[in-house]
C-alpha positions as CSV (number, residue, x, y, z in Angstrom):
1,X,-7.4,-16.5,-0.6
2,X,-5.0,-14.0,-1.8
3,X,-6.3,-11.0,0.9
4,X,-5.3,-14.1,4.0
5,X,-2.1,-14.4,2.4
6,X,-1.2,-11.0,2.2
7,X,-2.7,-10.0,5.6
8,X,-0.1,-13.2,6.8
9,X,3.0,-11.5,5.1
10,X,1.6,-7.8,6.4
11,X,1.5,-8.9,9.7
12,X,4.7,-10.2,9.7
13,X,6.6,-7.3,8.1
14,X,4.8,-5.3,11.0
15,X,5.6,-7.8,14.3
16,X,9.1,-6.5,15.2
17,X,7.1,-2.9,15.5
18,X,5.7,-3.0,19.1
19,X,5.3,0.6,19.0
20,X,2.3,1.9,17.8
21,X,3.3,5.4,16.5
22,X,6.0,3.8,14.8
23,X,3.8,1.6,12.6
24,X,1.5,5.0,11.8
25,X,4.9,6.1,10.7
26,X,6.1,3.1,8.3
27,X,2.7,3.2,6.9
28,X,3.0,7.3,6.4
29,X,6.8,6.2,4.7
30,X,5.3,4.0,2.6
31,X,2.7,6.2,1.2
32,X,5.1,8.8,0.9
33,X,6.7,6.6,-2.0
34,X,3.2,6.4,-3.5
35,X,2.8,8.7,-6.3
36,X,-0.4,10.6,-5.3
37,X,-3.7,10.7,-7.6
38,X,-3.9,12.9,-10.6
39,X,-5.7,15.9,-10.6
40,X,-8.8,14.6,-12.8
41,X,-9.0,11.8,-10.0
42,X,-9.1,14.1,-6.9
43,X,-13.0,14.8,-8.2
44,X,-16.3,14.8,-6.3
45,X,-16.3,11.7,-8.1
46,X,-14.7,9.1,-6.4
47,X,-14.3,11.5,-3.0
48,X,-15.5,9.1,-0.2
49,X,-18.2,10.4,1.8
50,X,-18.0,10.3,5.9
51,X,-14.2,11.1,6.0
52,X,-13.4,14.0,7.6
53,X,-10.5,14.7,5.8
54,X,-10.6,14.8,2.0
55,X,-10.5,11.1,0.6
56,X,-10.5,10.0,-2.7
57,X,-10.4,6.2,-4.3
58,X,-10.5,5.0,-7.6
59,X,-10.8,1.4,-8.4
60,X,-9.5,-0.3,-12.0
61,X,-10.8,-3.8,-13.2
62,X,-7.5,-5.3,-15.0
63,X,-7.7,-7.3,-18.0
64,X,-6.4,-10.1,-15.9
65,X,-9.6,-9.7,-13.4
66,X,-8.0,-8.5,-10.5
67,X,-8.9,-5.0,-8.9
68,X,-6.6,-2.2,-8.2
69,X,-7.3,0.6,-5.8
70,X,-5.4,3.9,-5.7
71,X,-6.2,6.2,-3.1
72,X,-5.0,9.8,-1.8
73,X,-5.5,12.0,1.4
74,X,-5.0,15.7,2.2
75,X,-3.4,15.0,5.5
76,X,-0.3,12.5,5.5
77,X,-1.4,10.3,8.5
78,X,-4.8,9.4,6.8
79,X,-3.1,9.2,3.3
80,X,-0.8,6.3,4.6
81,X,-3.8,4.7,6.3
82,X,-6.2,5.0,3.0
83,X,-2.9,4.4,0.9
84,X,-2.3,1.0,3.1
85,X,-5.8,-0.2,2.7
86,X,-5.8,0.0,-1.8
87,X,-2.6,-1.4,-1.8
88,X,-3.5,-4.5,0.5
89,X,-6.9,-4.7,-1.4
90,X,-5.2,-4.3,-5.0
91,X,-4.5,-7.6,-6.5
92,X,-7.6,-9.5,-5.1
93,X,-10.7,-10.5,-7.1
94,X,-14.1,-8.3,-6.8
95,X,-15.9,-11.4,-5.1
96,X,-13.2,-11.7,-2.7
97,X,-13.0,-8.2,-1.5
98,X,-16.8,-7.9,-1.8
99,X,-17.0,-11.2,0.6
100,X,-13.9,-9.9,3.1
101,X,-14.4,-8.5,6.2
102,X,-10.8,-8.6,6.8
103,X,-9.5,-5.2,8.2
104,X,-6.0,-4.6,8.0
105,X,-5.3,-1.8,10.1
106,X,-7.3,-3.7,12.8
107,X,-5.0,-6.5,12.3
108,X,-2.4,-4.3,12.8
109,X,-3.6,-3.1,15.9
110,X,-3.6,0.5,14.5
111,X,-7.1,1.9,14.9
112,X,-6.9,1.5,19.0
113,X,-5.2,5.1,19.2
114,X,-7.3,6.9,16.3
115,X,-9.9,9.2,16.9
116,X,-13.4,8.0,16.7
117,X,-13.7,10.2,13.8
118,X,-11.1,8.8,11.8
119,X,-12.2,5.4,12.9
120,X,-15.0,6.4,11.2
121,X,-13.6,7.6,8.0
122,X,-11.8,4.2,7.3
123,X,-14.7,2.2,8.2
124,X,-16.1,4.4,5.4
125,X,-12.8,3.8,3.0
126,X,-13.5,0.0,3.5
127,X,-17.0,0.2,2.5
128,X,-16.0,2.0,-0.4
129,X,-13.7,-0.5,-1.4
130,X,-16.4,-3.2,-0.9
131,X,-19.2,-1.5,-2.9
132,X,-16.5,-0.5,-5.9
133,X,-15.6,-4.2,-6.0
134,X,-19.1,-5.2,-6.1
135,X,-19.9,-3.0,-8.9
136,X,-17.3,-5.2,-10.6
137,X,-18.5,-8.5,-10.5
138,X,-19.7,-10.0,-13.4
């Protein structure tokens, strides 16, 4: 319930954007305000596998149940895109995000213009995001 919500108020805050490179670029702001990943989690660890670029995603299980993702890039346009997808998948419950196939970006009509590499690469970030919440349910 909580990822429909927040795809509802995402959606909205992007709607008076009709321009496509200026969305990449609010998403690229906002990660830009992100702190980026610590060194110790920028490890072979928790890189994601079939980016291009060099990915890495962490995922924490709060005391209050809820999963929160953190994620970093080495090139700012796929940081804000990786960036965008933890935060809008923070918050949510394992079974939820293991039982979504809800893509932001997609929603967002972003991936249209990306390279069928870095197309690629998210689709890979996503199922990372999946498989780290289902190694959290109980």
């Amino acid at each position: 319930m909580i990822l429909t919500a927040k795809l509802s108020v995402l959606t909205d805050d992007f709607a008076p954007i009709d321009d496509l490179q200026e969305r990449l670029t609010l998403l690229v702001d906002r990660a830009r305000r992100t702190p980026p990943l610590p060194a110790a989690a920028r490890s072979e660890a928790h890189r994601v596998l079939g980016c291009i670029s060099a990915v890495w995603l962490t995922a924490e299980l709060r005391s209050d149940g809820l999963l929160a993702f953190q994620a970093d890039a080495d090139s700012p346009l796929v940081r804000g895109l990786v960036v965008g997808l933890a935060e809008f998948f923070s918050g949510a419950t394992p079974a939820e995000i293991a039982a979504s196939d809800t893509d932001p970006l997609a929603a967002l009509e972003l991936l249209a213009n990306l390279s069928p590499t870095r197309r690629n690469g998210l689709t890979a970030v996503r199922q990372r995001i999946r498989t780290l919440a289902q190694s959290h349910l109980a």
